[in-house]
C-alpha positions in Angstrom: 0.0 0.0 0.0 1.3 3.5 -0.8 1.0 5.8 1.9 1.0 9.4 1.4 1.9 11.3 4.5 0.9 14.9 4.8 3.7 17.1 4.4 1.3 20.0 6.8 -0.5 20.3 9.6 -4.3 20.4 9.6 -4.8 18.0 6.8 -7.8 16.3 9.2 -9.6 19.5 8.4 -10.1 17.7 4.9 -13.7 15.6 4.3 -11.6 13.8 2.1 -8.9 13.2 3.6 -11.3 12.0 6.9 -12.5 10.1 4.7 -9.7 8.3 3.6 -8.5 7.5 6.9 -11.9 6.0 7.9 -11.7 3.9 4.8 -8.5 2.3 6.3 -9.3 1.8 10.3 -9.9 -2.5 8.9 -6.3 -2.6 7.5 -4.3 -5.3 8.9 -1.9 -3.1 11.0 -4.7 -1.2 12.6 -7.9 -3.4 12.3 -6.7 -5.1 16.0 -6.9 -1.1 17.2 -10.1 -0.4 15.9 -12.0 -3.5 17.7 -10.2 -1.9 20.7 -11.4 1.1 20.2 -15.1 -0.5 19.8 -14.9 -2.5 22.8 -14.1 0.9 25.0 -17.3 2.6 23.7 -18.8 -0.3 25.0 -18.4 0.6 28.0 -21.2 3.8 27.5 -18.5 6.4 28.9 -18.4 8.4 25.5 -17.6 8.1 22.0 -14.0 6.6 21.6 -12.1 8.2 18.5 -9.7 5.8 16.4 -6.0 5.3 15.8 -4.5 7.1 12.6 -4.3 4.6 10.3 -1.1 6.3 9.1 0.5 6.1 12.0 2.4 2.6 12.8 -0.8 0.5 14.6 -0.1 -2.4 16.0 3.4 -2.3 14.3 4.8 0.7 16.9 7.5 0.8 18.9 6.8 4.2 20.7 3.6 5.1 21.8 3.1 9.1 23.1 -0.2 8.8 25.6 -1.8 12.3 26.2 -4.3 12.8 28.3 -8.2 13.3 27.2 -9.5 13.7 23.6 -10.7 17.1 23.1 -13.5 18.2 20.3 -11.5 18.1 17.2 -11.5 14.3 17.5 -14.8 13.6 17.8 -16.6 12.3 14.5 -20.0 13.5 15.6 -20.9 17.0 13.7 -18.6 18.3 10.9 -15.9 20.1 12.7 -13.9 16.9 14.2 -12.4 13.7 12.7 -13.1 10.9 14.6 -9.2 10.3 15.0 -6.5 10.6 18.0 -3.9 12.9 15.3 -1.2 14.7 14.5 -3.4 15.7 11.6 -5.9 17.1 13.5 -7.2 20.4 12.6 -6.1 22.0 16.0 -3.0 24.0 17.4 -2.3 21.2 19.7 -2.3 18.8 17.0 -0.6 21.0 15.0 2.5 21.6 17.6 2.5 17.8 17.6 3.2 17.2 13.9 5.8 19.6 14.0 7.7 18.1 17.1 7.4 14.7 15.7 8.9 15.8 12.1 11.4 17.6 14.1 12.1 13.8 15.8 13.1 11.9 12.8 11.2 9.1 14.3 9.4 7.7 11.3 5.2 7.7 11.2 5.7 4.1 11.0 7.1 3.7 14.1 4.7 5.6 16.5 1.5 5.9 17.8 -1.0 8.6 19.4 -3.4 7.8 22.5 -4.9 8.9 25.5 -4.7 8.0 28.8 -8.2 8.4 28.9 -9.7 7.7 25.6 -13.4 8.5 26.3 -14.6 12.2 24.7 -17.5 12.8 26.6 -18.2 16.1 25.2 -16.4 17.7 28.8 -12.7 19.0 28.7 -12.4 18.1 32.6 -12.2 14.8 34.6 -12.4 13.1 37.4 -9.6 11.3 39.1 -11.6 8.3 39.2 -11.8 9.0 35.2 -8.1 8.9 35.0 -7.5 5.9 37.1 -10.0 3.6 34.9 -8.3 5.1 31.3 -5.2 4.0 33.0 -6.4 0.2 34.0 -7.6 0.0 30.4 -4.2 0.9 28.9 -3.0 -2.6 29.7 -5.1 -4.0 27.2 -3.5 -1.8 24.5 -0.1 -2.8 25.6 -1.0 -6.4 25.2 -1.8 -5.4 21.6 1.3 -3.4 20.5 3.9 -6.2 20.7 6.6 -4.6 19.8 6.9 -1.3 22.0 9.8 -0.5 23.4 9.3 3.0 24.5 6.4 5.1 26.2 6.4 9.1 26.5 4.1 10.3 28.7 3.0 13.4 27.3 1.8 16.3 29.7 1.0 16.2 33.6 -2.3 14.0 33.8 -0.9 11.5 31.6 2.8 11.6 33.8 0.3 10.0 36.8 0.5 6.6 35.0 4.0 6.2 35.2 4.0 3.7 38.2 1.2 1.8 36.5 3.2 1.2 33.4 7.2 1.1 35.9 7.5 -2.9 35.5 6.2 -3.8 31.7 9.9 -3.5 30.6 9.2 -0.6 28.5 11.4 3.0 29.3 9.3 5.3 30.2 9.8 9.4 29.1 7.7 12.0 30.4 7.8 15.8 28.8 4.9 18.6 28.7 1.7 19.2 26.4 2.2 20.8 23.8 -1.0 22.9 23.9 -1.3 26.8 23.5 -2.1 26.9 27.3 1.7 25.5 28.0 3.4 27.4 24.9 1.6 30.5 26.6 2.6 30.4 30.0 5.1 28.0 30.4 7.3 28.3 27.2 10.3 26.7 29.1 8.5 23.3 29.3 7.1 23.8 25.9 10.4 24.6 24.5 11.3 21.4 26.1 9.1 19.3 24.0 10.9 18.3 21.2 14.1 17.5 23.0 12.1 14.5 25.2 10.7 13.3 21.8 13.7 12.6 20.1 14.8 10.5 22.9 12.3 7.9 21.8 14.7 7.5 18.7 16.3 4.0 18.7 
């Protein structure tokens, strides 16, 4: 399969290209995701958006786990995709694909999540929402066999480091690369890319 990777951020705000990436989500690399992802909405806790197909599914070796899907990756209404992306049409998203390019890890290789992957239509959370997102991350590890690396990307999501401490994988934390922290905390934002190419080999 040829893959065309966006060369820009935003591409997600594109029908066509949501399109295109929904068209994939039963590919053999991602297919394993997508029953994931449909066994969490199971659950009745909110819609549960889907792995990139263009990242590296069940193929990664490095998985960055933010913390809570926010509106642009919902696929209800016309303004989201339905997609955890670095294509998203957002600025967070948008910071993202930059600081991966800027990585050299290739697409292939890594993989976006949540540590809570329920958009509920609410920014905030409980604690009791975080702790459950993190019990159900072990299901996803069991899936992505050959991970060797986890960055834990922003504060919320650095609370499941000692849940993840003894799977053998090395664990890297750095900050969120939302406006909020390029705003008022530009040190740590600044810090971003330097954690992320860490995950290189």
């Amino acid at each position: 399969m040829d893959v065309h990777y966006p060369t820009q951020p935003r591409a997600m705000a594109s029908a066509q290209i949501r399109e295109m990436r929904r068209n994939m989500l039963r590919a053999p690399h991602i297919g394993p995701l997508t029953a994931y992802c449909e066994k969490l909405e199971l659950d009745g806790l909110g819609e549960v958006p889907r792995f990139d197909p263009l990242d590296g599914g069940i193929h990664a070796r490095v998985l960055y786990l933010l913390e809570k899907p926010g509106p642009k990756t919902s696929r209800n209404g016309d303004k989201g995709s339905g997609f955890i992306s670095r294509d998203n049409n957002d600025p967070s998203a948008a910071h993202s694909f930059g600081f991966h390019l800027e990585s050299g890890i290739p697409r292939s290789e890594s993989l976006l999540w949540n540590i809570m992957p329920w958009w509920d239509g609410r920014i905030a959370f409980t604690s009791a929402q975080r702790r459950l997102g993190i019990e159900r991350l072990h299901e996803l590890l069991a899936i992505l066999k050959q991970l060797d690396t986890i960055v834990l990307v922003g504060g919320t999501a650095h609370k499941a480091e000692s849940a993840l401490a003894d799977r053998g994988i090395r664990i890297l934390k750095s900050w969120h690369p939302s406006m909020r922290v390029k705003n008022s905390y530009r040190e740590k934002y600044d810090s971003i890319p330097g954690v992320w190419k860490l995950a290189q080999r």
